[in-house]
N, C-alpha and C positions, 0 to 999 in steps of 0.2 A: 824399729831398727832395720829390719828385713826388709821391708820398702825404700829406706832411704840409703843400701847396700844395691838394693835392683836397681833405683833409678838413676844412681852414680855409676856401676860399674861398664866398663868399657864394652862392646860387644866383640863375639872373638873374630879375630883374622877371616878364618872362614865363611863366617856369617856375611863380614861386611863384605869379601870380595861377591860373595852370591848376591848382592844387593844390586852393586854396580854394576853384574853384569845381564845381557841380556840373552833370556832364553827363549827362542823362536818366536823372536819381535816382541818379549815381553819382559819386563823386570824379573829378577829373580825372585822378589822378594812375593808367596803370594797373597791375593787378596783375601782368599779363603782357606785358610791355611789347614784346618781342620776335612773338609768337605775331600780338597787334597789329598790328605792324608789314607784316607779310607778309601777313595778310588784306587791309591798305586799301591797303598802298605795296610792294607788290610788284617793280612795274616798275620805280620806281624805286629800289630797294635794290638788283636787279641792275644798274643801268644803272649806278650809282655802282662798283658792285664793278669793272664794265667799266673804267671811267673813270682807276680807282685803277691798271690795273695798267701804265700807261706810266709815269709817274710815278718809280713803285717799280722798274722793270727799268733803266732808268737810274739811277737818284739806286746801287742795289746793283751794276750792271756797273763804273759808273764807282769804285764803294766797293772789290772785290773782283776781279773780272775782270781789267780796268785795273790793277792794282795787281802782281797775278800775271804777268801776261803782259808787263807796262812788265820785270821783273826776272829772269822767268825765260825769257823768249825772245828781247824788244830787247835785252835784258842792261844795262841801263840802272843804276846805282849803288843801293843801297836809299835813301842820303838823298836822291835826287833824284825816286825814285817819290813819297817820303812830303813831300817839297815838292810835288810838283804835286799832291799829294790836296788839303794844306791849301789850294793856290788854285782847287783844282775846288772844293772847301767853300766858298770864298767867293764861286765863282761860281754855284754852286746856293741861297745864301742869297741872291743881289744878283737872280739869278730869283724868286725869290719875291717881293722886292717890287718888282721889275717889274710881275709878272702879276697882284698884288692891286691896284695904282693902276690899270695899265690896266684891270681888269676891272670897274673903281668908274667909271670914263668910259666906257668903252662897252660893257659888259655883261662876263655872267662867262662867256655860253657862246661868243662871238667870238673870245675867247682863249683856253677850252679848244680848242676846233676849230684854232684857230692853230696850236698848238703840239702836239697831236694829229697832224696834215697835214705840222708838219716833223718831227717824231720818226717817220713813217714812211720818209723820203725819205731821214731821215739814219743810219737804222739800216741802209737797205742800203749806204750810204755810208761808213760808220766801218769796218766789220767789213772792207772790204776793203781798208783802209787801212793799218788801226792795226797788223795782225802786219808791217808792214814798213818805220813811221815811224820816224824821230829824234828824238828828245829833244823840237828844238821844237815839231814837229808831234804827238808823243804827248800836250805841253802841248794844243796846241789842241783836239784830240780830245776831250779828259779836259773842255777848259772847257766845249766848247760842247755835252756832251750833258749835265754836268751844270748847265748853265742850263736848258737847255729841261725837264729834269726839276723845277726849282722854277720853270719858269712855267709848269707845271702846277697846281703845288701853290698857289701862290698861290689863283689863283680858287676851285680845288676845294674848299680848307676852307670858304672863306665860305659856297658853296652848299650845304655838308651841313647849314648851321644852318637855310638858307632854302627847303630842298627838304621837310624832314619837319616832323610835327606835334607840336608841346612836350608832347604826352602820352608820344611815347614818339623823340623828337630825337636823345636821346642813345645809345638800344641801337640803330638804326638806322643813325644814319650811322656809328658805330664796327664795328659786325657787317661793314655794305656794303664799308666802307674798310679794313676788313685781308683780305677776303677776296681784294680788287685786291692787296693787299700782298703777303699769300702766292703770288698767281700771279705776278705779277710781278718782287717781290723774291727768293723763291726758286725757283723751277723756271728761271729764265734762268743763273743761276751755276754752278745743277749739270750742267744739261746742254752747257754750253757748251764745256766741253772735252772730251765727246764726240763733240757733233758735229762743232765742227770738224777732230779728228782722222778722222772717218770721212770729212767732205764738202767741207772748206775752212770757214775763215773767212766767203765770200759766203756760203754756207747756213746760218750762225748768225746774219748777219746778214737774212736773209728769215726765219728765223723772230721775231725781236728784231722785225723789221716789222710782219710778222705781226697780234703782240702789242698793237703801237703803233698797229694797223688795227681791231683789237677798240675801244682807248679812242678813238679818233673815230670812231667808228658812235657811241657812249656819248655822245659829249657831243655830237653831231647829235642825239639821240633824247633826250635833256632838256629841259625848259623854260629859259626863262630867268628869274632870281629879282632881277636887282638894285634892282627896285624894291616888290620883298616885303616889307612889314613882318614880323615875327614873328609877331605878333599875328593876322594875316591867314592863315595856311599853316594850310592845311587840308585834310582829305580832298577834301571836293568841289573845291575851288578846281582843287588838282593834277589830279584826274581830269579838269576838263576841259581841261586841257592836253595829256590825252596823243592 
């Protein structure tokens, strides 16, 4: 369904006027659109990778981690793990559009930093909690990291359209943004019940911190976009932001 959504859907206004036009004797459009990317936008392809991986170690702790340890050490019933996932889902969607309204009123980097700053404070916070909650408090654990992981998400997507330049927008913020995925999505799952069988639970929770301490450096060390038209993002624009 998702391929056959990509290969219908229109491309936007921006993109296609950058196509038809020519920039210094050459199509807009590039050949190498990657290779690009990393000569002009470097910094901020990794700052975004950064950014991406709180996000992702919550929205996957709360998927997997959560889910394992709610059944196999609270001993918690399997239909009661797999009802609090559904309402942690629904509280990582109700993040998100939290953090896209807020971040359309007062910028998108104020609420990345926000929720950047509590996903520090509350990953050493959870982990020493949760191997020894009940039921309701497992609920709450499970809701509130995975909101603050979609009031990440919110702002972040809007800004990967607003941070790189429509010649090469799309291999850019998708390359930066799963490379956050990958660190954050999976290295926290695998290693986490190692470490906390070697070190305790608070030491997977300092490193989940950690990780949450990398994406606010990231979104301190970005511009702010919400008043970027598309049409405007450009090499020189962004460098002199940085």
């Amino acid at each position: 369904m998702g391929l056959y959504i990509r290969l219908n859907i229109e491309e936007s206004p921006v993109f296609e006027d950058e196509v038809k036009t020519d920039v210094e004797g050459e199509k807009g459009r590039s050949q190498m659109p990657f290779l690009v990317a990393w000569r002009r936008q470097p910094r901020q392809m990794l700052l975004v990778a950064g950014l991406s991986i709180m996000q992702a170690a919550f929205t996957y702790l709360g998927a997997t981690y959560f889910a394992n340890l709610g059944t196999q050490q609270l001993g918690l019933a399997r239909s009661t793990v797999l009802a609090a996932g559904i309402v942690g889902g629904l509280c990582w969607a109700l993040g998100v559009v939290v953090g896209a309204i807020a971040s359309d009123r007062v910028g998108r980097r104020p609420v990345l930093v926000v929720a950047t700053s509590v996903a520090v404070v509350w990953a050493l916070l959870v982990f020493a909690i949760l191997d020894t909650a009940s039921g309701g408090v497992y609920l709450l654990l499970l809701c509130v990291t995975m909101f603050l992981a979609g009031l990440e998400i919110g702002p972040l997507n809007v800004m990967l359209s607003e941070l790189f330049e429509t010649e090469y927008r799309y291999t850019a913020s998708a390359f930066a943004y799963n490379i956050g995925l990958v660190l954050g999505g999976a290295v926290p799952p695998m290693v986490g019940g190692a470490i906390t069988l070697a070190f305790g639970p608070v030491a997977f929770g300092v490193f989940v911190a950690g990780l949450c301490f990398v994406s606010l450096l990231s979104a301190i060390g970005l511009p702010e976009t919400r008043h970027r038209d598309l049409r405007d993002v450009s090499g020189p624009i962004l460098r002199s932001n940085n």
